[in-house]
N, C-alpha and C positions, 0 to 999 in steps of 0.2 A: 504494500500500500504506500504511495508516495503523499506525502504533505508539504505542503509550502504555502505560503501568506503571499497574497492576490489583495494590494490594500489595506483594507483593513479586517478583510476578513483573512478566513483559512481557508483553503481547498483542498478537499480530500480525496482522491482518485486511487482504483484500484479493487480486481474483487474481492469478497468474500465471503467462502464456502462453508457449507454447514451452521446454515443460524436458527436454532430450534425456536420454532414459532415466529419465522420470519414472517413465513406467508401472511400471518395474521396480525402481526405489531404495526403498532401504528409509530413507534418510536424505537431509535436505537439507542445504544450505546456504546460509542466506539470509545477505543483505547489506541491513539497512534502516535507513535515517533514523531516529534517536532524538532526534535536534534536533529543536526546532519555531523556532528562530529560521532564515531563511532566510540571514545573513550569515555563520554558523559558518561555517569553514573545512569541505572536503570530510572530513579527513583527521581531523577531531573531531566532525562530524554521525552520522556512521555506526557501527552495532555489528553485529557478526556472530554468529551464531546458529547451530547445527547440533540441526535437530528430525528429532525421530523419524518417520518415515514415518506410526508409527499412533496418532500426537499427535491428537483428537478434533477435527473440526472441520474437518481435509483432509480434503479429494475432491481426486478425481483423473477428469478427463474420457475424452473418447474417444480412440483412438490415430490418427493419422492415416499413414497409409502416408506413405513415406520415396521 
């Protein structure tokens, strides 16, 4: 998943797979890499994010039986 700051916002681009109860969440919660240096500690690389389901740009795949 790539991230980078576009202004003043963030952008966050890239799939991902396996999200139990995607099909039917109306909201996420990401956890993605905001550091681009790879020595940052885990615990300062990372920002957490809660997007709207019908943030432009999600898709959402096929459902796979359980």
């Amino acid at each position: 998943m790539l991230n980078f700051i576009e202004g003043d916002s963030y952008v966050i681009n890239g799939p991902k797979a396996w999200i139990t109860g995607g099909g039917y969440a109306t909201w996420f919660f990401v956890l993605a890499r905001t550091e681009t240096d790879p020595k940052t500690p885990a615990g300062q690389a990372f920002t957490a994010f809660v997007v709207d389901g019908d943030t432009p740009g999600i898709s959402r795949g096929k459902k796979v039986p359980e």
